[in-house]
VEXBAPA-700742 format. One record per residue: residue in three letters; x, y, z of N, C-alpha, C, O in turn. Coordinates in steps of 0.02 Angstrom, whole numbers, plus 50000, padded with zeros to 5 digits. Layout:
BEGIN
[r 'ala' [X Y Z] [X Y Z] [X Y Z] [X Y Z]]
...
END
This chain:
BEGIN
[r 'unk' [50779 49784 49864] [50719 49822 49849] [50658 49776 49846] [50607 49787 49878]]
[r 'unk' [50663 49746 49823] [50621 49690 49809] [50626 49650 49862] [50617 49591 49848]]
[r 'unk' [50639 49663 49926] [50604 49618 50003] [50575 49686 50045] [50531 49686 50088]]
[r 'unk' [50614 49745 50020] [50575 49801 50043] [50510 49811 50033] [50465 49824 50073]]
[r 'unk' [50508 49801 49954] [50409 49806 49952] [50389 49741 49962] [50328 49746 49969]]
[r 'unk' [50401 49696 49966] [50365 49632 49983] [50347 49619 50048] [50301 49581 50064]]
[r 'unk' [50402 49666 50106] [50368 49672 50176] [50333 49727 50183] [50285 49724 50222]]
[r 'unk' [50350 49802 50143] [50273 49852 50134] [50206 49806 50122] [50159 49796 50160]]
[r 'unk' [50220 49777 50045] [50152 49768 50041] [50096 49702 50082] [50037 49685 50075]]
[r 'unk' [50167 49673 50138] [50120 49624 50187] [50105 49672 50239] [50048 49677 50262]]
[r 'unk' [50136 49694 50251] [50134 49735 50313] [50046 49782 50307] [50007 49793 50353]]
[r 'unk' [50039 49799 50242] [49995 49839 50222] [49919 49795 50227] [49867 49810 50257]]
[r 'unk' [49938 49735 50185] [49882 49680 50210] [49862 49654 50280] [49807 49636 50302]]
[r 'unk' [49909 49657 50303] [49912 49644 50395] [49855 49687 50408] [49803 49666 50434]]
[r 'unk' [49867 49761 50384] [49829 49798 50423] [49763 49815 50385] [49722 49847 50416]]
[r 'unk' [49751 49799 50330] [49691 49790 50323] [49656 49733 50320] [49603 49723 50290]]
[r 'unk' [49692 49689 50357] [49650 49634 50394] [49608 49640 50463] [49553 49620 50480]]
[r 'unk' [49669 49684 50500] [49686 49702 50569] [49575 49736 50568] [49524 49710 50591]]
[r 'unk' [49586 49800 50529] [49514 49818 50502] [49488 49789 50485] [49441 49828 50473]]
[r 'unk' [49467 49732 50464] [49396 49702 50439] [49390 49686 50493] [49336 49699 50518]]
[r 'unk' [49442 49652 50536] [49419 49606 50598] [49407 49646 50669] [49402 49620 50724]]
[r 'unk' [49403 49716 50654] [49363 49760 50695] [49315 49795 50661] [49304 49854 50675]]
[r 'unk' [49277 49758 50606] [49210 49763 50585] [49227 49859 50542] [49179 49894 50525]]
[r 'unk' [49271 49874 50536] [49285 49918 50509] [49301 49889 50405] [49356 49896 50378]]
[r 'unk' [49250 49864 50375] [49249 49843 50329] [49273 49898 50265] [49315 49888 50222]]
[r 'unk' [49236 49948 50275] [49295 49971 50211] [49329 50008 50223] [49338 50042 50173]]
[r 'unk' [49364 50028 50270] [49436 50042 50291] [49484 49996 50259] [49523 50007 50213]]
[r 'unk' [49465 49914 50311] [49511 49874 50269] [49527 49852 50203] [49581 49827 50187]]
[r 'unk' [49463 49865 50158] [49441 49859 50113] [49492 49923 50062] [49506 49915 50002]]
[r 'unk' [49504 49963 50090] [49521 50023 50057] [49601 50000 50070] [49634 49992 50019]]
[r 'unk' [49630 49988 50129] [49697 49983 50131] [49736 49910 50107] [49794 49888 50110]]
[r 'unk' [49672 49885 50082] [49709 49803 50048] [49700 49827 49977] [49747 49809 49941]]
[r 'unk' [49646 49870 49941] [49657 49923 49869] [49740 49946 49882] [49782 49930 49840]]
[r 'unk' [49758 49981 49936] [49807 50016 49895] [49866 49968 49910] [49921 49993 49900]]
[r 'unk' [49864 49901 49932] [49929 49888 49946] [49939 49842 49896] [49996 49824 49882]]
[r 'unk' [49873 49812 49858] [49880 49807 49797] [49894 49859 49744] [49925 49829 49700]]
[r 'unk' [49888 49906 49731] [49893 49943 49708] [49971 49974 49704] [49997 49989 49651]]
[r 'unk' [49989 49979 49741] [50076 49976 49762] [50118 49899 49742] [50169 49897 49708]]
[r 'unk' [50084 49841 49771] [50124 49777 49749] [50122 49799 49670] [50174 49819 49645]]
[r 'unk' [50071 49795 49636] [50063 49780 49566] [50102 49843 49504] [50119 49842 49445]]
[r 'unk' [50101 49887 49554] [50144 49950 49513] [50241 49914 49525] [50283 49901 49482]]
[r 'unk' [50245 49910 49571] [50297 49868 49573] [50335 49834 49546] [50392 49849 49529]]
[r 'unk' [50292 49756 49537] [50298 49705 49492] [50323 49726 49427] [50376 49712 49399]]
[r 'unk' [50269 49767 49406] [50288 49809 49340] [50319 49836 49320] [50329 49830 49259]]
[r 'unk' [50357 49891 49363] [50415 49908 49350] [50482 49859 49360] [50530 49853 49321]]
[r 'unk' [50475 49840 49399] [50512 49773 49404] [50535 49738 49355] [50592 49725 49337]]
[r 'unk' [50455 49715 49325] [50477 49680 49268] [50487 49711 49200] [50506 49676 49154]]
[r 'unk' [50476 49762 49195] [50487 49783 49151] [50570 49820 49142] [50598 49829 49088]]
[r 'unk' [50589 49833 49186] [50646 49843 49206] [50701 49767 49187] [50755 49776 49159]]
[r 'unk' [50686 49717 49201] [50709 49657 49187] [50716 49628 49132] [50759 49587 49114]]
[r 'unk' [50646 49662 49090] [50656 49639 48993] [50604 49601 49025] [50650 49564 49043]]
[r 'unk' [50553 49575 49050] [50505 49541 49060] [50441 49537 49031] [50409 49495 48999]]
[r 'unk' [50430 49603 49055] [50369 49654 49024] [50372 49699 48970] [50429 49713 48951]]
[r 'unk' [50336 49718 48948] [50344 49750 48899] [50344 49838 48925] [50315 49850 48978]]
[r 'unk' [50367 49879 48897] [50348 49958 48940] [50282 49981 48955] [50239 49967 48913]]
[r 'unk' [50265 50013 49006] [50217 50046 49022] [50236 50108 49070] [50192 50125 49109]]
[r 'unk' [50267 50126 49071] [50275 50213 49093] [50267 50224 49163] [50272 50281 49186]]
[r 'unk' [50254 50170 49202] [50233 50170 49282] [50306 50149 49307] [50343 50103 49291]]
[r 'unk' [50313 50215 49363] [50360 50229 49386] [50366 50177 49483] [50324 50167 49527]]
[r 'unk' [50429 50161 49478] [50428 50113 49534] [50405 50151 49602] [50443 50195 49621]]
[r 'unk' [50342 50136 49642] [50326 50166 49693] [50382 50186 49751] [50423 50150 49779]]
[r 'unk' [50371 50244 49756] [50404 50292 49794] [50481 50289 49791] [50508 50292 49846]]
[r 'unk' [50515 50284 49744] [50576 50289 49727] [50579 50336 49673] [50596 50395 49675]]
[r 'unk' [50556 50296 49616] [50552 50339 49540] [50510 50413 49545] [50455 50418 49573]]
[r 'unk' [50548 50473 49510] [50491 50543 49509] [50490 50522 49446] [50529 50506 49401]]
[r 'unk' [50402 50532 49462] [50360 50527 49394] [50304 50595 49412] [50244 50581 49415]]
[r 'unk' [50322 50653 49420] [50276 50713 49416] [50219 50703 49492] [50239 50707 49549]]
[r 'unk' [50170 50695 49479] [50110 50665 49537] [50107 50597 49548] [50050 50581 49565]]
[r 'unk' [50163 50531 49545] [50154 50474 49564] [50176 50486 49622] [50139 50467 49667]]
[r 'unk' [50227 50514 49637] [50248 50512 49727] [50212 50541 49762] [50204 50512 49815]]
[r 'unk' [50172 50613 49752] [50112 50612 49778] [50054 50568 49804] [50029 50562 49860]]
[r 'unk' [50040 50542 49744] [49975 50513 49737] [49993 50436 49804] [49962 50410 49850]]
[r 'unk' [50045 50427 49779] [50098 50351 49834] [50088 50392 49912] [50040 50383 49949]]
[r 'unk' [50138 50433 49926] [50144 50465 49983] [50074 50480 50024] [50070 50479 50086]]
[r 'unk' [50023 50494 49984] [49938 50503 50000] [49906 50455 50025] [49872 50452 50076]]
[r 'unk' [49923 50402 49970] [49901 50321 49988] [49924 50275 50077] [49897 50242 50122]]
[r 'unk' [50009 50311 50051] [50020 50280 50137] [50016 50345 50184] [50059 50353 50227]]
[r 'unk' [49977 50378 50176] [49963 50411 50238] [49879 50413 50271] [49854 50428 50325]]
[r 'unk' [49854 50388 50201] [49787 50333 50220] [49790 50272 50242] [49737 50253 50268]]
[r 'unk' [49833 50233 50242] [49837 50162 50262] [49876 50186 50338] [49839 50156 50377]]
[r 'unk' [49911 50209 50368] [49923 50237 50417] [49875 50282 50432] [49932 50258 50433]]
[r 'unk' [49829 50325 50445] [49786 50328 50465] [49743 50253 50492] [49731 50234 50550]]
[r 'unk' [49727 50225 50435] [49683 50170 50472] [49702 50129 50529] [49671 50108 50578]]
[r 'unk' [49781 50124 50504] [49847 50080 50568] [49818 50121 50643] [49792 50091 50690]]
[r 'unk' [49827 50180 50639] [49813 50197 50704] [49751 50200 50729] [49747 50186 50789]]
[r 'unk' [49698 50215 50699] [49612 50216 50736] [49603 50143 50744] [49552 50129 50776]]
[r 'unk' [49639 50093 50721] [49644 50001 50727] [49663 50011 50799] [49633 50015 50853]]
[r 'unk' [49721 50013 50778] [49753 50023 50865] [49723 50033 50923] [49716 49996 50971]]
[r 'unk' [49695 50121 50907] [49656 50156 50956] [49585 50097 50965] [49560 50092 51021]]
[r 'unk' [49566 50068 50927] [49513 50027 50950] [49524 49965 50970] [49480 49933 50997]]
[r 'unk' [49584 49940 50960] [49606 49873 50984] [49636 49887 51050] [49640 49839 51088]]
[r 'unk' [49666 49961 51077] [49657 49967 51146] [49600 49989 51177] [49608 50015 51233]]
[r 'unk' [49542 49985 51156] [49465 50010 51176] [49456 50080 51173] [49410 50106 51205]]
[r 'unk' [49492 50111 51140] [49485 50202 51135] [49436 50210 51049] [49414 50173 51004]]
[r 'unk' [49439 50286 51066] [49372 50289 51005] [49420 50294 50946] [49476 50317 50957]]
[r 'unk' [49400 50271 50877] [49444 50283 50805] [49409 50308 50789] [49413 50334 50733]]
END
């Protein structure tokens, strides 16, 4: 699990790099928010799961049901995929 989100959350930075460097600044800007936002929910459950951390009620992204966290997760990567593809579409010279 823990190489699973560690290649989500590069994979996620990839691509909001991929966007800045087609001048698409807060796209990338928005999809390096949530992939932090996913690493760090993570960690936390992680560690807190481990005796590390202390509790905080944040449920491990997109595994754990926590009411509207899988929502709110599932929303997030369907914005960061969105941006993956209008990248694309402009890194093959088509309109995003």
């Amino acid at each position: 699990m823990i190489v699973l989100f560690f290649w989500l959350t590069r994979r996620i930075f990839v691509i909001g790099r991929q966007a800045i460097a087609l001048d698409r600044v807060f796209a990338g800007l928005m999809v390096q928010g949530i992939g932090l936002w996913i690493s760090a929910q993570a960690f936390i459950n992680m560690g807190v799961n481990l005796g590390v951390l202390p509790t905080k009620g944040l449920t491990l992204p997109l595994m754990s049901y926590g009411g509207s966290a899988i929502l709110m997760n599932l929303i997030a990567l369907a914005i960061v995929v969105r941006v993956d593809r209008e990248t694309r579409a402009l890194m093959r010279g088509g309109k995003g």
